[in-house]
N, C-alpha and C positions, 0 to 999 in steps of 0.2 A: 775742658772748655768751660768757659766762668759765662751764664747764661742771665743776661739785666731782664727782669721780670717787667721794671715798670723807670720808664726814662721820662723826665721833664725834657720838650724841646721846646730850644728857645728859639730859633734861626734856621734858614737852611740857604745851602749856597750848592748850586746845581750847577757840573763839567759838564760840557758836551761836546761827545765826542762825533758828530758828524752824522747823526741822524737825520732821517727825512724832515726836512726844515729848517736844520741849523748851517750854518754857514761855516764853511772850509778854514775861516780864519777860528772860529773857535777850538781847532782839535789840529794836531799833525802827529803822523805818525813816522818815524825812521825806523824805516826797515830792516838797514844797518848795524844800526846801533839799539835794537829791539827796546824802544823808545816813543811811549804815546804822553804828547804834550798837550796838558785839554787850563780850557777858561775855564775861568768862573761866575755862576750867573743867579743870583739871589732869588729863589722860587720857597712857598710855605713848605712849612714842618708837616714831617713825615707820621703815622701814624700804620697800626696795625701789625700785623705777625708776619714773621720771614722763616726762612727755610733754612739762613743759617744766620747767627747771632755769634760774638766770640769779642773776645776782650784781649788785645796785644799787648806785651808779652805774655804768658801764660807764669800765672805766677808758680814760684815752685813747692807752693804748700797748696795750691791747685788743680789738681791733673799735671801736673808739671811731667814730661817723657824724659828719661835722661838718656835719649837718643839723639836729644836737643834740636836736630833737622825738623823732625816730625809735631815740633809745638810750632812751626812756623809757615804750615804747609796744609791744605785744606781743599777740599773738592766740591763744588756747588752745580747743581744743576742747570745749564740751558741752553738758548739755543742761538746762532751764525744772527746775528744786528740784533740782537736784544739783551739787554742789564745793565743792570745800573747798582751803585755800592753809593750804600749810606755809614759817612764816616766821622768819628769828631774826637778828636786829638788836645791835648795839652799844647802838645807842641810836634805837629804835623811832617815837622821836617828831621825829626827821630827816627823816622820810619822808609823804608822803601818799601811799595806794594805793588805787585807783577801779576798781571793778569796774561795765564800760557804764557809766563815767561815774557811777557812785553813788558816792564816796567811804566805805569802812569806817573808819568812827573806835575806836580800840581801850577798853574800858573793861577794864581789869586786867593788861593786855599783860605780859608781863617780858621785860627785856633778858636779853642774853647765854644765853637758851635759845630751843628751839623752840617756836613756839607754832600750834598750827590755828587756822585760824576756815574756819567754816563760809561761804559765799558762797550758799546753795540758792537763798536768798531774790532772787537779785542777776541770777542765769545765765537767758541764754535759749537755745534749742535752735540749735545748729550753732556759729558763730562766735563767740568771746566775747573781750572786749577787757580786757586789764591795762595799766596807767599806774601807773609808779610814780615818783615824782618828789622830788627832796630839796628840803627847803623849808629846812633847817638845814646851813649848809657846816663840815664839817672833815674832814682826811684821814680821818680814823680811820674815819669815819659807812660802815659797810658794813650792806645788807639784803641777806640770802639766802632767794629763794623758788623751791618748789618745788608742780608742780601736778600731781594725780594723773590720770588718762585715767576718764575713764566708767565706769559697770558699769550692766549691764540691772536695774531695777527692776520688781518684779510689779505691774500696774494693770491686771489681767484683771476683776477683780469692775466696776469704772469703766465698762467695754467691754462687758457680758452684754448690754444693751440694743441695740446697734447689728444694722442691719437687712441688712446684709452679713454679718456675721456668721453674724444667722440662718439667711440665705438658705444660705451655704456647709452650716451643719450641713444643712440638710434635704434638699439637694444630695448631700453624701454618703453618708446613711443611707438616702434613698429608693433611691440606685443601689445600695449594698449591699442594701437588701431586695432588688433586682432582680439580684443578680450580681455584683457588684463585689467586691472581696477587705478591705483594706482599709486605714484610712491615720492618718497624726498628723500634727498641724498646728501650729507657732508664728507669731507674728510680734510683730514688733518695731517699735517706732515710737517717733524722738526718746529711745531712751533707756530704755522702760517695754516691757515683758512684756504685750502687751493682749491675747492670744489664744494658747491652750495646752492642744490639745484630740485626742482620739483617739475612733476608730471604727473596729467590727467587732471579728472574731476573728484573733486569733494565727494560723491555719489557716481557709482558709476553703473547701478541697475535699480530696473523699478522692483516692486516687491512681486512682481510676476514674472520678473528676469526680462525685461528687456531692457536694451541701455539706453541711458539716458543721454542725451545730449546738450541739453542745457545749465546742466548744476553749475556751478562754480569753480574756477579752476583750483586744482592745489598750487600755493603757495610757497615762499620758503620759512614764512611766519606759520601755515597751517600746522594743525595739531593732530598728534594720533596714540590711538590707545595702545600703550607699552606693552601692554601684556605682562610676562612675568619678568622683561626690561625692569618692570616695577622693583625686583627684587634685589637688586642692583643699587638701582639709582634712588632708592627710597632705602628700603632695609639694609642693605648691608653698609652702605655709605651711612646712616644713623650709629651700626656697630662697630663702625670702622672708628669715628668718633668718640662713641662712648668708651669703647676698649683702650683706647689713646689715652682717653681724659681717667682710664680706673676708675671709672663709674659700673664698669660691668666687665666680668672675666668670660671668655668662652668655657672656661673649665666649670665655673658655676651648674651646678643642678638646678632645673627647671623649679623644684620643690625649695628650694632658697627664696626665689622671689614669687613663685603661689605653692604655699605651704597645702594647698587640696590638691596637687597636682601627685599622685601618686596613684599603685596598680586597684586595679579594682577586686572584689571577689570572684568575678565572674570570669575576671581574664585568663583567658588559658595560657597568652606569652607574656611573662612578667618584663618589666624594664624600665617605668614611669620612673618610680622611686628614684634610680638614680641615671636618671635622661640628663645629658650637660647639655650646654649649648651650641659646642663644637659637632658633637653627634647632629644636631638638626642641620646645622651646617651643613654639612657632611652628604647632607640627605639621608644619613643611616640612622635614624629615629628609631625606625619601625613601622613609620605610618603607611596606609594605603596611598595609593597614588591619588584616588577622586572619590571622597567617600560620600559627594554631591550635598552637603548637609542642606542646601537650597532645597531637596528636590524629594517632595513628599513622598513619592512613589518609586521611587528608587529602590530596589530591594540590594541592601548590601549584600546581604550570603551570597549572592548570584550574580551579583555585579548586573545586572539587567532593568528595566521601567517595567513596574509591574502596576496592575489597574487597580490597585487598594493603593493604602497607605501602609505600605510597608517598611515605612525608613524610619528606625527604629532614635535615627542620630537626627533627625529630621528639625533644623528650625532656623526661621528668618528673621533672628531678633539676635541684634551685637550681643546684649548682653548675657548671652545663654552660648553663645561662642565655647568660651574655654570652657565649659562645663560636659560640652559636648566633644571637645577632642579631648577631655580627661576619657571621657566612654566609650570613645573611639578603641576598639579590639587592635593591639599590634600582632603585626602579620609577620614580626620576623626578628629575633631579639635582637635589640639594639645594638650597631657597632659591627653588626656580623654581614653584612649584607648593604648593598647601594638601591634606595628606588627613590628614583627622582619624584618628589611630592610638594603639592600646594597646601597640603595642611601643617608643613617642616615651616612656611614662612606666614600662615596667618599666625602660628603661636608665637613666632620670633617676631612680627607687627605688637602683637598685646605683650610681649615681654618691652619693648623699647617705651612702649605706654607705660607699662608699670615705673619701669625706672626714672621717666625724664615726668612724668604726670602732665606730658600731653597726647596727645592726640596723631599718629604718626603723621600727618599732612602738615599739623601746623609745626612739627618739631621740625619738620625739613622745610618748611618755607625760612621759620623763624632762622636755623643757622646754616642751611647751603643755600639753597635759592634767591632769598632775600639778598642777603651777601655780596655774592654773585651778580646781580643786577639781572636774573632770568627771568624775563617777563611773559615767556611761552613753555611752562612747563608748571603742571598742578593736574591735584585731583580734584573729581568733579567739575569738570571745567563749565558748564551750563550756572553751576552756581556760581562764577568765579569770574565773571566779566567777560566770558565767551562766547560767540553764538553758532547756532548749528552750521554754517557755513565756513565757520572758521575752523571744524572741526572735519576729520576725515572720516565717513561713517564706515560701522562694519556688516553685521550681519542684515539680511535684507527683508527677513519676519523675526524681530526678537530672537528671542532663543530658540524657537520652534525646530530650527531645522527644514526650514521651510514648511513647517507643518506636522512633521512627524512626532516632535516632543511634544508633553503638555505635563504639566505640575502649577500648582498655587501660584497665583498670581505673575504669571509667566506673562513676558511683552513680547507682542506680537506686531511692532509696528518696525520698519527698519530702526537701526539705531545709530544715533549720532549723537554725541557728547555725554552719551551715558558708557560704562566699561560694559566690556560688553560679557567678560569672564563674571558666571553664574553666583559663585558664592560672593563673589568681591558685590558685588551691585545688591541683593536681596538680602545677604546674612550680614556682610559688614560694613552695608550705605556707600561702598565708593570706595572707600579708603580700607584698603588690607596690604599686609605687607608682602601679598604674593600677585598681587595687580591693583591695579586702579588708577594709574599714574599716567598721565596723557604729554604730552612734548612733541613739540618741533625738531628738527634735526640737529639745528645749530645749539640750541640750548644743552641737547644731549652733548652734543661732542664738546661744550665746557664741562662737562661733568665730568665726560671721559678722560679732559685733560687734567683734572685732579689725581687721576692716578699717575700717569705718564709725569706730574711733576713729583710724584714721590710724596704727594696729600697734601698740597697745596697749588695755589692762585692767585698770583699779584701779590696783595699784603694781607691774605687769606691763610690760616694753616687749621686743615680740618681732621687731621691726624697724621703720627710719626710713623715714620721710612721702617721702625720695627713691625707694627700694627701692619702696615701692607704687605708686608712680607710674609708676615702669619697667615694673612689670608687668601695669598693669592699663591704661593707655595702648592704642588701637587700634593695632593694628600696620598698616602702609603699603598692603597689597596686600589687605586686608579687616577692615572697622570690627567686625566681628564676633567678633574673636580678641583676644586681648592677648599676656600670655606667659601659657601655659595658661587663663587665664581664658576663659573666652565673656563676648560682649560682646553689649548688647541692641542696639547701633548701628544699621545699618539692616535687617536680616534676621531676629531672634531676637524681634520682637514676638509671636510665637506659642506662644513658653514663656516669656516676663518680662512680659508685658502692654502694650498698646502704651501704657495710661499709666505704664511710669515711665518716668525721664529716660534718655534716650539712650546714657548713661554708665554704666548699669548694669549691673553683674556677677551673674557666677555658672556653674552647671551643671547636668547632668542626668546622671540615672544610668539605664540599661537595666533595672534590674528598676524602675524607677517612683520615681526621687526627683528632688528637683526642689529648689538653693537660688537664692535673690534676694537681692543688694543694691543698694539702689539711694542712692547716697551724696547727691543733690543733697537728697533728700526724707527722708533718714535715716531707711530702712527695711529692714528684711529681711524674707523669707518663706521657711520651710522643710516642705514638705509632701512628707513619706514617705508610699509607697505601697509595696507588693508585689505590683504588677499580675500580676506574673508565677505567682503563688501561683494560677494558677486553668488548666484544661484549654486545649491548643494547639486552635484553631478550625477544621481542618485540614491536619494534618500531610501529607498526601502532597502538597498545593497549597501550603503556606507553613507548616513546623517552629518557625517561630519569630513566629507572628500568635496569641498568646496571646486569649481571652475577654476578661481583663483591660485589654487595649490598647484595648476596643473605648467605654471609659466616658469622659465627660468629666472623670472626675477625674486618670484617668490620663493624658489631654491635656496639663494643664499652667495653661496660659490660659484655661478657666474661672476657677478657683481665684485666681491670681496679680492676675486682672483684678477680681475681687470685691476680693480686699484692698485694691489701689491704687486702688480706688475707695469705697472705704471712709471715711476721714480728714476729705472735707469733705461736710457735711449726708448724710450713708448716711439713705435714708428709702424707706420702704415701696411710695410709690408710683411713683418711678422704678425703682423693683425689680423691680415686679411685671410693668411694662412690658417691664422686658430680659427678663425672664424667659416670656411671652408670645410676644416675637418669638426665644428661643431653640428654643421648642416649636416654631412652624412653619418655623425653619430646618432644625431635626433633620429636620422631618417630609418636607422639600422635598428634603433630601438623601439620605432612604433612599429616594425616589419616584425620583432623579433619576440616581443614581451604584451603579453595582453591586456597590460594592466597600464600599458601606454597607449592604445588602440583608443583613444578618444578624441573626441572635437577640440578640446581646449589644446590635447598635445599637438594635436595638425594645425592647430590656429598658431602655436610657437614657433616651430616648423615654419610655419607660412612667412613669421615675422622674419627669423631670420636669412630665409630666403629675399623678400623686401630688404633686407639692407645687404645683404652681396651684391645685390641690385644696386641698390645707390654709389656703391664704393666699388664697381666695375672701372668706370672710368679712370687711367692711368693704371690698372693694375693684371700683370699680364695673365700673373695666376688664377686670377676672378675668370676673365674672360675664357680661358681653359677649362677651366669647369663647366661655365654654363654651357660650353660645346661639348661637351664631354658625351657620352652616353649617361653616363651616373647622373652627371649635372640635370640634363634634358628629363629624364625619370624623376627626379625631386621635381622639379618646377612643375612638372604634368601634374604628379600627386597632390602637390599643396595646390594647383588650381582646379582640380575635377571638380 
């Protein structure tokens, strides 16, 4: 494949094949005769990176195959009414070009400039086939095509009707009547925007735990704190980039690019010296899981808050950072072992620093966000053009715990538009590569559709289909991991749904978010939450078992399993069934297990009693239950 690095365009001459807007006389297609006949319609020169680029014929001092089929045959990413091929020819009519086998015949084509045609009419969803083949010989006969990568399309109004759908809203809103804080939803399917929706308030308890009723509603522009989503959609999407452009290898050693990054004398488990950057990846560093470097009084030997200043790694200044996970003791030689750690991605933030010499917020505005056109996704958002209302707040006393922690300079006010993860806010101002990163729903699920297009967006390319492969691949010692990615392989069905494919990506954030892609079935799900925005259940028993944690939305797999179950025949009355036997599994569970024996779980319980309720009417199996004896028993319980 012969790849034009840098094209003068002069013209451009745009087919159109029958999209929303264009008129029927501009395109025909015979079915028959596998035959689409498109106009021509003069629109500005093309600019920016595509997905696939190639130069007709293939010369044969080139890549030339001398299987001869295979230089004229090629496979592009997308999806059922979208794409378009940018083309320009010596002499246009050298060529047949077949899209899945439909031959485009040109009617007004010009030589010697560029011209689009539209193909909407032609693509089906995932793999899509190009042939382009010369039917007229002479040296000269050169075709240049160029194909652009996807972009999500709005087909929400399409979707109102589907009964998963429904189900999910009433699902939410009934747990939020009963306690819940609250959340935004996108998803993605093949390419189109079919669901894009928010619930409750921006604030949804006072710092004494009572609820508020006046805050602001969530929106579908509101913003919420990623958590380690950050690591994701910031860090590894930076690496993903750099690794693409070989500006940095995962096999690299830590001590390549900071030469003090090596084992100390004191360490009893050696491994710094030659730490790469596929091991933090990996999470098999060595590092602690939280070795609190925020938190004065932290005593690491004991893992417990102790009333001196016993934290030996102890400090709230960026720039004492690396110095401090250089002296960070590893806990288990490197490579040998899995522990999932936020200190594997504050040094992967200061390694993307080191290499690009900036700052990881402005490197990801500067080449994905900005790009992109994403105007609801950044760190720090208080600094950034946001205000506390636009933002979903989390904890409801700073970090306190409602009171129970206390260390240097700890905020105790609720918090909104600050992160609310301890080391990201105190030790590195907002911005670390293991959180800090706040979004909307919508903006994430363009992020997400960079992968699903294989690293690329419209005339955007932000890393090659090798590069994603490396890192989204199961790593060796658990199908569950990739590089950074979580993987649904065999363990993670309980936060990506055990229907999607096995292959699928993504992660989860500690204050309650949650992304999905699942590339075989070209979908994503991105449901924010701020579980955390709501009173700890008790703190002297467990400082960190929020109200919030206790709802199935905050779960995970409600939510994710409604979607991917959604797609084919979603109907009411397989619905209503799941939704029956979820009632008496909740009710089996807080009868049976102790650790469900609380108010928030009876208040979920309560919700989705509330919507068998609502969805009684026309449904014979509802009305059976609540006659039931079992039935009658739940409903007594959730109202005593």
């Amino acid at each position: 494949m012969k790849i034009l690095k840098s094209i003068t365009l002069t013209s451009l001459i745009v087919f159109s094949l029958g999209l929303a807007g264009c008129s029927k006389e501009n395109s025909k297609i015979d079915e028959n005769k596998n035959l689409a006949t498109v106009k021509a319609n003069e629109i500005t020169k093309p600019t920016g990176e595509y997905q696939f680029i190639k130069m007709f014929p293939t010369s044969v001092k080139d890549n030339f195959d001398d299987s001869l089929i295979t230089n004229q045959t090629n496979l592009f990413h997308q999806y059922k009414n979208q794409g378009e091929l940018l083309l320009k020819s010596n002499e246009l009519n050298a060529f047949d070009i077949f899209i899945n086998n439909k031959k485009v015949e040109f009617d007004g084509g010009k030589n010697n400039q560029w011209n689009k045609v539209d193909i909407s009419n032609l693509t089906i969803n995932g793999n899509n086939k190009i042939q382009v083949s010369q039917i007229k010989y002479s040296e000269k006969n050169q075709l240049e095509v160029k194909i652009p990568y996807p972009k999500i399309i709005d087909n929400i109004k399409e979707n109102e009707d589907n009964d998963n759908f429904k189900l999910i809203d009433q699902i939410i809103n009934a747990e939020i009547k009963n306690g819940f804080t609250s959340a935004e939803l996108a998803v993605v399917k093949d390419g189109q925007l079919i669901k894009n929706s928010a619930y409750g308030k921006v604030n949804s308890y006072s710092k004494e735990g009572r609820r508020i009723t006046n805050a602001p509603a969530v929106t579908t522009n509101t913003l919420y704190d990623l958590a380690s989503n950050t690591k994701m959609y910031a860090t590894n999407y930076a690496l993903e980039k750099l690794v693409s452009e070989k500006k940095i290898s995962v096999t690299q050693k830590v001590q390549e690019i900071f030469p003090n990054f090596k084992d100390q004398p004191e360490d009893k488990i050696k491994g710094k010296n030659n730490l790469t950057i596929k091991e933090i990846l990996e999470h098999q560093a060595g590092f602690p899981a939280d070795p609190q470097y925020h938190n004065n009084k932290y005593d690491t030997e004991n893992e417990t808050n102790s009333t001196s200043n016993m934290n030996k790694l102890y400090t709230q200044d960026r720039d004492r950072i690396l110095e401090k996970i250089i002296q960070t003791p590893l806990e288990y030689q490197p490579g040998t072992q899995t522990q999932y750690s936020d200190v594997d991605y504050i040094l992967l933030g200061l390694i993307i620093e080191k290499i690009t010499g900036e700052r990881l917020d402005t490197y990801m505005k500067e080449n994905y966000y900005m790009p992109l056109g994403l105007n609801h996704i950044t760190f720090n958002p208080l600094q950034n053009g946001f205000k506390k209302d636009q933002i979903a707040a989390t904890e409801l006393n700073g970090n306190t715990r409602d009171g129970s922690i206390v260390f240097n300079n700890i905020r105790k006010d609720t918090l909104q538009g600050e992160v609310h993860d301890e080391k990201a806010y105190y030790v590195m101002g907002g911005v670390s590569g293991h959180a800090g990163l706040f979004s909307n729903a919508k903006d994430l699920a363009v992020l997400a559709q960079v992968t699903l297009n294989h690293g690329g967006y419209g005339t955007h390319k932000f890393f090659d289909e090798t590069t994603l492969d490396q890192f989204i691949k199961p790593k060796d010692s658990d199908d569950s991991y990739g590089l950074g990615w979580r993987r649904k392989g065999s363990t993670y069905s309980w936060a990506f749904s055990p229907l999607s494919d096995t292959s699928t990506v993504g992660h989860t954030g500690w204050t309650g978010t949650l992304t999905v892609i699942d590339p075989v079935n070209n979908v994503s799900i991105v449901l924010l939450t701020n579980s955390k925005n709501s009173p700890v259940l008790d703190k002297e028993k467990d400082p960190n078992d929020f109200v919030g944690n206790h709802y199935l939305t905050s779960g995970y797999g409600l939510i994710s399993t409604l979607v991917a179950d959604s797609f084919k025949n979603s109907n009411k009355l397989s619905n209503d069934s799941k939704l029956i036997d979820m009632v008496i599994s909740k009710f089996n569970l807080i009868q049976t297990d102790e650790k469900y024996q609380t108010d928030p779980d009876k208040a979920s319980l309560k919700a989705l009693v509330q919507v068998i309720e609502q969805r009684e009417k026309g449904s014979d199996e509802i009305t059976s239950f609540l006659k039931s004896n079992a039935g009658k028993k739940i409903v007594s319980f959730v109202n005593e």
